[in-house]
TITIMAR-40799 format. One record per residue (C-alpha): x, y, z. Coordinates in steps of 0.02 Angstrom, whole numbers, padded with zeros to 5 digits, always signed. Last residue first. Example, Ala and Ser with C-alpha at 12.3 -4.5 7.8 and 13.67 -1.06 7.14 Angstrom:
residues 2
+00684-00053+00357
+00615-00225+00390
//
This chain:
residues 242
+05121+04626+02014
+05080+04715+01836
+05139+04582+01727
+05014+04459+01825
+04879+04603+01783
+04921+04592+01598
+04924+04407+01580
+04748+04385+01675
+04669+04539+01574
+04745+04463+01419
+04670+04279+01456
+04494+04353+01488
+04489+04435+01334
+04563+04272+01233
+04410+04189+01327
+04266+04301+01290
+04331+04293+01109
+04340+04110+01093
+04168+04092+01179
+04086+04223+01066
+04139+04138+00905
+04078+03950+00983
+03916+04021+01008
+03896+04088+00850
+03951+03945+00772
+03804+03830+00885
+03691+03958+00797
+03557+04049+00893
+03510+04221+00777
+03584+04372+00862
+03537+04445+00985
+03630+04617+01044
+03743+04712+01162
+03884+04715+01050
+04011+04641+01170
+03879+04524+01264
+03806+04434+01096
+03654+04369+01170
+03618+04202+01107
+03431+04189+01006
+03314+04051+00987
+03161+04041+00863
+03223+03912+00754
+03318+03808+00912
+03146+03769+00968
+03088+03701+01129
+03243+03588+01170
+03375+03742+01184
+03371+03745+01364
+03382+03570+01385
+03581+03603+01320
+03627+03670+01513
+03714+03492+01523
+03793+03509+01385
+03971+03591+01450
+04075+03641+01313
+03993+03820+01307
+03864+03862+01446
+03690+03894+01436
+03594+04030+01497
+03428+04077+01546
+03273+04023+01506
+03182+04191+01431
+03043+04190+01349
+03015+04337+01230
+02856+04449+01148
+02706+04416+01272
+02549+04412+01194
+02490+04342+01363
+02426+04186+01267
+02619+04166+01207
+02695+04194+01374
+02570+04038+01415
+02616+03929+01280
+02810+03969+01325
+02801+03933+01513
+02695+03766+01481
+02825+03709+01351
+02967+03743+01483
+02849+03658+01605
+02867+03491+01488
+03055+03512+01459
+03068+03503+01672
+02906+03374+01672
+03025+03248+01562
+02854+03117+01589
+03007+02972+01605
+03031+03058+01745
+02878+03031+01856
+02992+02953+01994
+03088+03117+01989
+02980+03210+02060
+02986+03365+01986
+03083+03528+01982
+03074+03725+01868
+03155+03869+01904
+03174+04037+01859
+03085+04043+01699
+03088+04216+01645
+02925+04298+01539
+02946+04452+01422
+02860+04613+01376
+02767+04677+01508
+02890+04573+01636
+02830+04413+01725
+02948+04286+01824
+02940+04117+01818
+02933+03959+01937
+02901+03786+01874
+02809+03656+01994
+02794+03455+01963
+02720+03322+02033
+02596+03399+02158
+02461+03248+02196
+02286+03268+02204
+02252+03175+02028
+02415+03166+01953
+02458+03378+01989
+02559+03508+01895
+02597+03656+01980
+02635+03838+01873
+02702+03979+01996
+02684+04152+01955
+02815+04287+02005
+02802+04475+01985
+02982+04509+02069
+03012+04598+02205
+02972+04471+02347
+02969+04523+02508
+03022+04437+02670
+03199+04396+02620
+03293+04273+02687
+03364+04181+02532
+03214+04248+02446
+03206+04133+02279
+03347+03984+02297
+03340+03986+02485
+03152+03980+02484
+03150+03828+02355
+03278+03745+02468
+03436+03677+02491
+03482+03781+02353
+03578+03688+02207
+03740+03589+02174
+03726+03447+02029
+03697+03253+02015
+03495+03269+02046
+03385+03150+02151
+03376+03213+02318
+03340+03382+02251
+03188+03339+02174
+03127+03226+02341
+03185+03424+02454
+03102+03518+02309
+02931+03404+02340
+02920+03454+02507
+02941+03625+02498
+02827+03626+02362
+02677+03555+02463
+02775+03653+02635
+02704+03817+02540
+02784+03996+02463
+02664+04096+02357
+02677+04118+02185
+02544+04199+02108
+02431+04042+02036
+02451+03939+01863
+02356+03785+01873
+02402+03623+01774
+02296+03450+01773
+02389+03266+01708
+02314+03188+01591
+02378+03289+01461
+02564+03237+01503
+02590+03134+01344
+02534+03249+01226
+02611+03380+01289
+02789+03276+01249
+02731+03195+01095
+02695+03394+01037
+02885+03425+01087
+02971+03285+01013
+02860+03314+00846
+02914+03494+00798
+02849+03648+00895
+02835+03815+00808
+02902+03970+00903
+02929+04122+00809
+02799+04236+00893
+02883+04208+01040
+03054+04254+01005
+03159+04149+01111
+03300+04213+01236
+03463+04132+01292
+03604+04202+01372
+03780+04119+01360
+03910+04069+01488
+04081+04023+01458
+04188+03877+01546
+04320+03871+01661
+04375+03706+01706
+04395+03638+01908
+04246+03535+01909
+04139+03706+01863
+04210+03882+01844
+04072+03966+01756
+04099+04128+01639
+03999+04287+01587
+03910+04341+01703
+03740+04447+01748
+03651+04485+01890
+03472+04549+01958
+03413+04533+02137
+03309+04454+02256
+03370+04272+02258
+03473+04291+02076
+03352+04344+01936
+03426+04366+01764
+03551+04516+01681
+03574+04469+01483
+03548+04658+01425
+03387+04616+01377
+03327+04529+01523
+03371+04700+01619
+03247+04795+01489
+03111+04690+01493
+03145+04661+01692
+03128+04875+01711
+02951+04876+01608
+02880+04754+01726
+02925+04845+01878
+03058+04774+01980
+02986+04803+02160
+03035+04882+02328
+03209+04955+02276
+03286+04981+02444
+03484+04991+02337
+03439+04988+02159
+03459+04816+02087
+03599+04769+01964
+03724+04661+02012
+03879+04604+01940
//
């Protein structure tokens, strides 16, 4: 489902608050939502995520983790499209066990020659080298991470939960009220990173209600069975129908 206006030249901050909200997220140049994920041939249910800034307290996984990348230096800059993260996409993508854009272009303009979205770009560099670069997208209110890759021979640095942290820290010296790292899915942990930051100060957007509600594994679980028995009657009642 898609929701940008047809020649709409920019989402204004004000209109990503309020599309975040609603569980919508950035797709190339546009907005979408869903609510299910076929993947290896199961079907699986989708969840929106959201923390409450002024919530977040880290425990000791996640000061370890900044602790143990302060050597290396981090610059947040408009995002502008180079070969530097070009090239370290195509070593990322070499490395991973999932299906993603061929490139970081593909994955934010797919063809496009203007960018709608206020996006920043976060690099992290050993000495002169880029090692890591997380993508987000600004709203008045609220901060999206969009994406977020590394070279993987620094992993034992976890620089993906690492520019989470950065993303967060920085919403929070905006005075920025929500981060936003998009979804996870149901039954399926590989999507769990998103909750490593803090679980406390989490929400899971309830989709039939149109509301947060406190992050809760039951919660989860409640809205999963429902989105599925749903489903199942719309499939049963449009086979009667043929």
């Amino acid at each position: 489902m898609s929701a940008t206006p047809f020649q709409m030249p920019v989402i204004r901050g004000e209109a990503l608050d309020y599309y975040l909200s609603q569980g919508y997220y950035r797709m190339h140049q546009d907005l979408f939502t869903c609510r299910f994920l076929p993947i290896d041939g199961g079907f699986y249910t989708v969840h929106w995520l959201r923390l409450v800034l002024a919530d977040v307290q880290y425990g000791p996984e996640q000061r370890r983790l900044l602790r143990l990348n302060e050597r290396f230096s981090v610059r947040f800059r408009p995002f502008q499209l180079t070969d530097e993260l070009e090239a370290l996409y195509a070593v990322y993508r070499q490395s991973i066990t999932f299906d993603a854009p061929y490139t970081v272009e593909e994955f934010l303009l797919a063809g496009s020659t203007h960018n709608i979205f206020t996006t920043e770009v976060i690099e992290i560099r050993d000495g002169e080298q880029l090692i890591a670069a997380g993508v987000f997208d600004n709203g008045t209110r609220s901060l999206a991470g969009i994406m977020n890759f590394y070279d993987p021979g620094y992993r034992r640095h976890s620089l993906g939960k690492y520019l989470m942290l950065l993303k967060i820290n920085h919403a929070i010296r905006l005075q920025k009220t929500y981060y936003y790292p998009g979804y996870l899915v149901y039954n399926y942990p590989k999507f769990d990173y998103k909750l490593f930051p803090c679980v406390a100060a989490t929400e899971v957007f309830d989709c039939h209600n149109s509301q947060w509600l406190p992050f809760s594994w039951e919660a989860v679980a409640s809205q999963s069975a429902g989105l599925l028995a749903e489903w199942q009657e719309e499939y049963f009642d449009e086979d009667m129908d043929e």
